[in-house]
MIDOSE-1310 file (N, C-alpha, C; in nm, 2 decimals, decimal comma, always signed):
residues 80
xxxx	+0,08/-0,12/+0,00/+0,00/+0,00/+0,00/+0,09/+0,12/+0,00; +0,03/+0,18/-0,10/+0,14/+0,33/-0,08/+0,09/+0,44/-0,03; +0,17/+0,54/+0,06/+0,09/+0,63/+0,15/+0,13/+0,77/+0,10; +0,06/+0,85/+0,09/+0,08/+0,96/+0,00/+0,05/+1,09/+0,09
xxxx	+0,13/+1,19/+0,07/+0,08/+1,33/+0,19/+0,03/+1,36/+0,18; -0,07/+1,41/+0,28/-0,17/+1,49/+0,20/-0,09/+1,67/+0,20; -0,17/+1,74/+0,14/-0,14/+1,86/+0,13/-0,18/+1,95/+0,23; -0,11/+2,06/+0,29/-0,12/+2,12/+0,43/-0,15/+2,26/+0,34
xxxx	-0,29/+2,31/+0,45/-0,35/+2,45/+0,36/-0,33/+2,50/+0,54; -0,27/+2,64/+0,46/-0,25/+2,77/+0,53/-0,39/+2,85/+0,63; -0,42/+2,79/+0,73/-0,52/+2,93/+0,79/-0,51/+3,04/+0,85; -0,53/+3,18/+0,83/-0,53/+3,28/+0,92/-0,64/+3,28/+0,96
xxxx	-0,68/+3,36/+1,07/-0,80/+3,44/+1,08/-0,78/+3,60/+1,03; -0,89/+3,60/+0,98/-0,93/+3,72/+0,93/-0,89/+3,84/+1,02; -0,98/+3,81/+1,11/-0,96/+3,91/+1,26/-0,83/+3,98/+1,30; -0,75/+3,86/+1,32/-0,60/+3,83/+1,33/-0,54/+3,90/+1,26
xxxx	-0,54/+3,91/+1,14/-0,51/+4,01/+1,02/-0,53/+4,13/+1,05; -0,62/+4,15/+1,06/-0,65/+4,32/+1,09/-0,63/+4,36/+1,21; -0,60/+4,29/+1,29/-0,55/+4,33/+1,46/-0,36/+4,32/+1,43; -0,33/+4,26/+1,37/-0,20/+4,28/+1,33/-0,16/+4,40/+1,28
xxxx	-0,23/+4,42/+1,16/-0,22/+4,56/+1,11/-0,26/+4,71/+1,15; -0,34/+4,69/+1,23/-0,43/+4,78/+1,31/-0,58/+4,80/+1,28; -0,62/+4,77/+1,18/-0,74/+4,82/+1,10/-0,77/+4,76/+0,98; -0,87/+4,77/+0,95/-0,93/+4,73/+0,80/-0,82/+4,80/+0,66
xxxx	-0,83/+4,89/+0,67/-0,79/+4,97/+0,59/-0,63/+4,99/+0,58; -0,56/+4,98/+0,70/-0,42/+4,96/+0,68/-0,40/+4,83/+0,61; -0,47/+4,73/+0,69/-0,44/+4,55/+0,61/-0,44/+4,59/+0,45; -0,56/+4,64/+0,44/-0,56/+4,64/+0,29/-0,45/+4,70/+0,22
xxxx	-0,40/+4,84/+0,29/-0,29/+4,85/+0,22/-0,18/+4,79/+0,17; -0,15/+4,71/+0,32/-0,09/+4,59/+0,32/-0,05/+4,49/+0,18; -0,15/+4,46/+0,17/-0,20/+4,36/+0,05/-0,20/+4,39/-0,07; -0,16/+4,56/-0,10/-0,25/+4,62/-0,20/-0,39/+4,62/-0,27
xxxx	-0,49/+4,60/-0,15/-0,57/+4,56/-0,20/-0,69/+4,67/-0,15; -0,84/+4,69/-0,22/-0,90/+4,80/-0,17/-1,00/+4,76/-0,01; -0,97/+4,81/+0,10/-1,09/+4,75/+0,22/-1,20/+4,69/+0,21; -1,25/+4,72/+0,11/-1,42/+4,63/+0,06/-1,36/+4,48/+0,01
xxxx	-1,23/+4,45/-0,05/-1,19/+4,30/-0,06/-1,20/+4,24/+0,06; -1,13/+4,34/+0,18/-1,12/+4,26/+0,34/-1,23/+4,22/+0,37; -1,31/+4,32/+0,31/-1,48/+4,29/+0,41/-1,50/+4,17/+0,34; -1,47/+4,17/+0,25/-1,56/+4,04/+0,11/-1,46/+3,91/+0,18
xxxx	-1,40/+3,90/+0,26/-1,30/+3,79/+0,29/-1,37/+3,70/+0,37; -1,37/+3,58/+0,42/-1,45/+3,50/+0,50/-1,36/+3,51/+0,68; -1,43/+3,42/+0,72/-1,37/+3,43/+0,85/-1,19/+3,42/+0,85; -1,17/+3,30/+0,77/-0,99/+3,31/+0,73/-0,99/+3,30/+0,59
xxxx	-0,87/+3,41/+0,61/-0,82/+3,45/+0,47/-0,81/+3,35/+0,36; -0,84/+3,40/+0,20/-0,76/+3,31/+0,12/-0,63/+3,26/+0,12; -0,60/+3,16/+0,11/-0,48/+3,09/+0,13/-0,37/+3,16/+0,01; -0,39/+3,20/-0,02/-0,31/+3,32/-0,10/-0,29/+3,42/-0,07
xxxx	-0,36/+3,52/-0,02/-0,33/+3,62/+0,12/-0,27/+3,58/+0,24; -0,27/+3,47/+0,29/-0,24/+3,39/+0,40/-0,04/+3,35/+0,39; -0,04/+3,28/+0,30/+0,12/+3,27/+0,22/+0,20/+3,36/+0,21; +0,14/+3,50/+0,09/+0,18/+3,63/+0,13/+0,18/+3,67/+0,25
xxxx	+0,13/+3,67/+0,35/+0,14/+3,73/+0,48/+0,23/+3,73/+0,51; +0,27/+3,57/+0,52/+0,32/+3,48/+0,55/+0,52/+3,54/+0,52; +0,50/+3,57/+0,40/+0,65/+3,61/+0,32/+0,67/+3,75/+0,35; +0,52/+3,86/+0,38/+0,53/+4,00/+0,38/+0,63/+4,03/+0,48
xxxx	+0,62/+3,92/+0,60/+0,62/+4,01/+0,74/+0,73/+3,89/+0,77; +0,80/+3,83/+0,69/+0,92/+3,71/+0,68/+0,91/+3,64/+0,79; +0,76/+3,62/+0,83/+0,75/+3,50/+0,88/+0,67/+3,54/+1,06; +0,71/+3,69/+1,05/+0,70/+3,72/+1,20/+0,55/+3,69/+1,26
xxxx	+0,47/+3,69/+1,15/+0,28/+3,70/+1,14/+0,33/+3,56/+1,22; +0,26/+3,51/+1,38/+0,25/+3,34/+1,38/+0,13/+3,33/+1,38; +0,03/+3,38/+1,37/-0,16/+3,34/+1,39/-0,23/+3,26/+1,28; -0,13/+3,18/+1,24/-0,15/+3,10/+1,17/-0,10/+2,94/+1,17
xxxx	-0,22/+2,87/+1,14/-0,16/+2,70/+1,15/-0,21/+2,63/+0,98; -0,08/+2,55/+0,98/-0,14/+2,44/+0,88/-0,24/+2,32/+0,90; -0,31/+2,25/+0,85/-0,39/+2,17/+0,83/-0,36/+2,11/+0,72; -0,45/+1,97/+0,74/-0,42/+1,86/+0,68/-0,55/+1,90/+0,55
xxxx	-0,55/+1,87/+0,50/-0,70/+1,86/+0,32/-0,75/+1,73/+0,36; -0,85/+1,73/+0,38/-0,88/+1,58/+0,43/-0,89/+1,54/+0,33; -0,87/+1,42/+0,22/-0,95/+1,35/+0,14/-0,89/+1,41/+0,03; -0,77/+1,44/+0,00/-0,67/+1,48/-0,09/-0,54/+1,46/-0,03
xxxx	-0,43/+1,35/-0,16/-0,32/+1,35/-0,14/-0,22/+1,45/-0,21; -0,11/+1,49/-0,19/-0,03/+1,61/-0,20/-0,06/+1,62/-0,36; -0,06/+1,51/-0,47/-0,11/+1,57/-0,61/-0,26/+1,59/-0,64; -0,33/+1,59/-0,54/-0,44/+1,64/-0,51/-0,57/+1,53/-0,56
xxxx	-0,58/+1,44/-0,58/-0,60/+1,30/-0,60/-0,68/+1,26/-0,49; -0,81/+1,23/-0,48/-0,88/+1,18/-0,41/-0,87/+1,08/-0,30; -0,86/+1,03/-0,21/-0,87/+0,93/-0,15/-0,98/+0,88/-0,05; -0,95/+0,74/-0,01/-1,07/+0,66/+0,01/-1,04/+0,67/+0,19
């Protein structure tokens, strides 16, 4: 049987984000992005915002953890 990784996705919280930065509107700047994107964000960030954060602030951001994909191996491949 071959055992395959699964892939680890990035979570922030939203919240976290913006308490980092101070505000809605600073994050955004942040990001280059306009404060109505923040608002449009879910409770945690896109994992693409999340990564970048991640690189922006070289690592210092820690309010974030990886997780497991349940039910996908690292080539993204279904499992049983």
């Amino acid at each position: 049987m071959t055992v395959h990784a699964r892939p680890q996705k990035c979570l922030v919280r939203k919240d976290d984000v913006i308490s980092y930065f101070g505000n809605r509107v600073k994050t955004a700047q942040a990001f280059g992005i306009s404060p109505s994107a923040i608002t449009s964000w879910p409770d945690y960030i896109p994992e693409v915002r999340a990564r970048q954060l991640l690189e922006m602030t070289s690592g210092a951001f820690t309010q974030f953890r990886l997780v497991d994909m349940p039910g996908r191996t690292a080539n993204g491949a279904a499992t049983q």
